[in-house]
C-alpha positions, 0 to 999 in steps of 0.5 A, a space after each residue: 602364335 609363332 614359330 621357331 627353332 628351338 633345341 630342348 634346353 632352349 624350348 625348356 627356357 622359353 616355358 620357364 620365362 612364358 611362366 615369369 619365375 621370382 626365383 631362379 637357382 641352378 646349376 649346370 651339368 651336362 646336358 643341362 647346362 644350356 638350360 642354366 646358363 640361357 636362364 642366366 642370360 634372360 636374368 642379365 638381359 632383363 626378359 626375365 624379371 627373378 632373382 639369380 641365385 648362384 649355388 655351389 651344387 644342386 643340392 642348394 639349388 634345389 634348397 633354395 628353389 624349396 625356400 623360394 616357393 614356400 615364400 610364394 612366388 615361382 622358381 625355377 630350376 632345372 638338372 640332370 643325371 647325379 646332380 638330379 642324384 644329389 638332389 635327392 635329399 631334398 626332392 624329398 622336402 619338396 615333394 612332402 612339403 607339397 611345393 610345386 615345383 616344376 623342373 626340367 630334367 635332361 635325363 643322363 646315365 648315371 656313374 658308374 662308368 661315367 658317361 655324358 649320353 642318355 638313358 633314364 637311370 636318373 630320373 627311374 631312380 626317383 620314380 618313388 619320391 613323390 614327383 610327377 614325371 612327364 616324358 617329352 618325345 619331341 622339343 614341341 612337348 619340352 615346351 608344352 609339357 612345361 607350360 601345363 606341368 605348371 597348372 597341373 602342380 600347382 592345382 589346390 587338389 594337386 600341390 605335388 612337384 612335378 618334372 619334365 624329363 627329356 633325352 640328353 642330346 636327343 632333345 637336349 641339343 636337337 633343333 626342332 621347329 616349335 610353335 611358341 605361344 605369345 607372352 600374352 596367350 603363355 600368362 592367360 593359360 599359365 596364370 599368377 602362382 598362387 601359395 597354398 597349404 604350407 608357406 612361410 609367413 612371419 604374419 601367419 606362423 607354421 612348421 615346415 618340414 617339422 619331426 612328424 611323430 609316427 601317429 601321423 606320418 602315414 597321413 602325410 603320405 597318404 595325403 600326397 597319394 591322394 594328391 597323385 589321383 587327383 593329378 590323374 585327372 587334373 592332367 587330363 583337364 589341363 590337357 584339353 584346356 591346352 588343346 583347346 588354347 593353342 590346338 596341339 593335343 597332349 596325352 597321358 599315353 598315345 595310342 598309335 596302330 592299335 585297334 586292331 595289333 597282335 604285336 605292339 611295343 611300349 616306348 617312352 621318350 624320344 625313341 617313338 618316332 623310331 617304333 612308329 615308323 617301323 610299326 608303318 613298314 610292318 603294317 606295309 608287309 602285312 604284319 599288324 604292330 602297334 605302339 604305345 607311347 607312355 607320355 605321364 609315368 607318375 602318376 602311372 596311367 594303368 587303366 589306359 595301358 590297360 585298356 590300349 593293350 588288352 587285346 594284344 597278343 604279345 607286348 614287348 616294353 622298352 627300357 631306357 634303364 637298367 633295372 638292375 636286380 629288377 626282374 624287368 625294367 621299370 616301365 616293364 614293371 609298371 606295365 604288367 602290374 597295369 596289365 594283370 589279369 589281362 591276356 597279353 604276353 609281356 616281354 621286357 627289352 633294355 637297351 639305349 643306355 648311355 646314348 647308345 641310339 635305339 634304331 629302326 634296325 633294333 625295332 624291326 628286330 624287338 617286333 620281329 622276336 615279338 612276332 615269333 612269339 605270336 606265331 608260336 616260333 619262340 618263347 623267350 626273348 633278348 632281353 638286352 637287346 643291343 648288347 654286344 655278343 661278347 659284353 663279359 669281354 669287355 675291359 676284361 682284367 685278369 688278376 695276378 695271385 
C-alpha cells in the first residue's frame, strides 16, 4: 500500500489499469476528458497492456466496449453529462446483454442551458436502464469503488454493468491524498474477467441482443431484476472483502450522528463532508441533527434507509437534480417510498445544480427550516433552496406584438 495524490480522473485511471482492461474506447468530454486521455497515455507508454480504439462519439464507445466484452476480456470506458446521454441507446444493450461493464461517470448538467459544472441530471436520467450506480464522496472512493464495481458486476449472480459516478470538478479535479493498493494486492482482490452467460463465440454459436417476441421479454427483464437483489447483497460481501483486504471500510449507506437525531438531512455525493460538518456545530448548540449518506443508488438500499431514518422526526433529502415535473427529487422519491408507513416528515431540497456549491451556509439554513418544522414553527419548506429571489427575472425577454 502506498500513498499518493490523485484528482478524481486520475484515481479513476489508476482502478481501471490495477484492474488490466484488453480493451479501452473512450471519448472525451468535459470533465471526463482527463480520464480519456490519461487512459491513452497508459496505452502508449505501455503500463497498460489493451488496445485503444479511437471512437468518433460515445455512443461507438460504448459499442465497442459492449462488442469488446462479449468476446471476453475487460474494457474500459468512461464519460459524462450528454455523452453519458448519447449513450443511452446503447446502455441499454449493455445493461439487457447482462455485460458488466464498469464505468466511470463524471457527473455534469445537462443542455440545456449548457453548462461545464456539476450536478446529477445525467446520471438521474439513467436510474432506470438497468446499470448499478455507486456515488463517491471523496477521490479515495474514486478508486476503491471502481476497483470493487469490477467484483461486484462481474459476479455469476450479478452480471449487470455498473458506474461509478463522481462530481465534476468537486472530484474530477480535487487532489486529494489516496492510498493506492500494489498491482499485486489490486489483481488478488480484482481478479481475471472471466466471460459468462452471453458471449461471442464462432466455436459456441449464440443470439445476441436478438428481436425478443412478447412471450419472453418480461422474463428478460425479470431476470435483470433479480440480478439487482442479488447485487444488494453481493456488495455488501465485497465490501467487507475489501474492508478486510485493504482496511477502509465502504457502505451502501452511511449513517453519521443518527442514533439519537429529531433532524437529519439525506445527501449524496460530494457534498457530505459539508452536511457532516454542519450536523457537528449543530450537535455543539445543543440541536440533535444527523446525516445520512446514500453511497449505492441502485440497486436502492430502502431497508437500511428505512432502518437509519425510522426514528427521526423530520427529513429533509438533497437533490442534485432537478426532478423536473417530479413531485420531488429523485433521491426525495426513492426516500419516501423506502420510508412509507415509517414516522418521519420528509421534505425535498433541490439545489447545487451546475456546480452551484452547496455550502455550509446553505446546510445551517436546510437543517434550520427542518428544525422549525420539528418544533412546530413551520410547515413547508424552500424546496429550491439556493434559487435566487427574483429567478423569473432572469434573462427575462420581452416579446414585441
Amino acid at each position: 500500500m502506498s500513498v499518493k495524490l490523485f484528482d478524481g480522473n486520475s484515481a479513476a485511471v489508476e482502478a481501471i489499469r490495477l484492474a488490466r482492461p484488453g480493451v479501452i474506447a473512450a471519448y472525451p468530454i468535459t470533465p471526463q476528458s482527463g480520464i480519456a486521455e490519461r487512459l491513452a497515455d497508459e496505452v502508449a507508454d505501455g503500463r497498460i497492456r489493451a488496445e485503444y480504439v479511437r471512437v468518433e462519439s460515445e455512443h461507438t464507445a460504448m459499442s465497442v466496449a459492449v462488442g469488446a466484452q462479449l468476446t471476453g476480456v475487460r474494457v474500459a470506458t468512461a464519460t459524462a453529462s450528454v455523452g453519458l446521454a448519447l449513450m443511452h441507446e446503447v446502455c441499454g444493450v449493455a445493461a439487457g446483454c447482462r455485460v458488466p461493464i464498469v464505468m466511470p461517470v463524471v457527473n455534469r448538467s445537462l443542455a440545456s442551458p449548457w453548462s461545464l459544472w456539476c450536478d446529477h441530471s445525467d446520471t438521474m436520467a439513467e436510474r432506470d436502464t438497468g446499470w448499478l450506480q455507486y456515488y463517491c464522496a471523496t477521490v479515495q472512493e474514486v478508486l476503491d469503488l471502481t476497483l470493487c464495481a469490477y467484483r461486484i458486476a462481474e459476479h455469476g449472480d450479478v452480471l449487470t454493468p455498473a458506474m461509478v459516478c463522481l462530481d465534476g470538478f468537486f472530484l474530477s479535479h480535487s487532489m486529494q491524498r489516496v492510498e493506492t493498493p500494489s498491482d499485486e494486492e489490486a489483481w488478488t482482490f480484482v481478479g481475471p474477467y472471466v466471460r459468462k452467460n452471453m458471449y461471442l463465440d464462432p466455436e459456441d454459436v449464440m443470439f445476441v441482443n436478438a428481436l425478443c417476441p412478447t412471450f419472453e421479454h418480461t422474463e428478460m427483464k425479470y431476470q435483470q431484476a433479480v440480478g439487482f437483489e442479488r447485487a444488494a447483497e453481493v456488495t455488501k460481501d465485497v465490501f467487507s472483502e475489501f474492508e478486510r483486504r485493504f482496511g477502509r471500510k465502504l457502505s451502501t449507506v452511511e449513517c453519521y450522528r443518527l442514533e439519537d437525531a429529531d433532524v437529519a438531512v439525506v445527501t449524496i455525493g460530494s457534498m457530505s463532508g459539508a452536511a457532516r460538518y454542519v450536523a457537528d456545530q449543530l450537535r455543539a448548540a445543543g440541536v440533535r441533527a444527523g446525516v445520512l449518506r446514500i453511497c449505492m443508488f441502485r440497486p436502492f438500499p430502502a431497508e437500511e434507509v428505512r432502518q437509519a431514518l425510522k426514528n427521526v422526526k423530520v427529513v429533509g433529502v438533497v437533490d442534485r437534480s432537478s426532478g423536473l415535473g417530479a413531485a420531488q427529487g429523485p433521491v426525495c422519491s426513492e426516500v419516501k417510498a423506502a420510508c412509507y408507513g415509517e414516522s418521519p416528515r420528509i421534505f425535498s431540497f433541490i439545489g447545487g445544480i451546475a456546480g452551484r456549491d452547496i455550502s455550509d451556509i446553505s446546510f445551517r439554513r436546510i437543517f434550520g427550516e427542518l428544525q422549525e418544522v420539528c418544533e412546530g414553527r413551520r410547515d413547508v419548506c424552500t424546496r429550491w433552496f439556493d434559487a435566487s429571489e427574483d429567478a423569473m427575472n432572469i434573462r427575462e425577454v420581452e416579446t414585441p406584438c
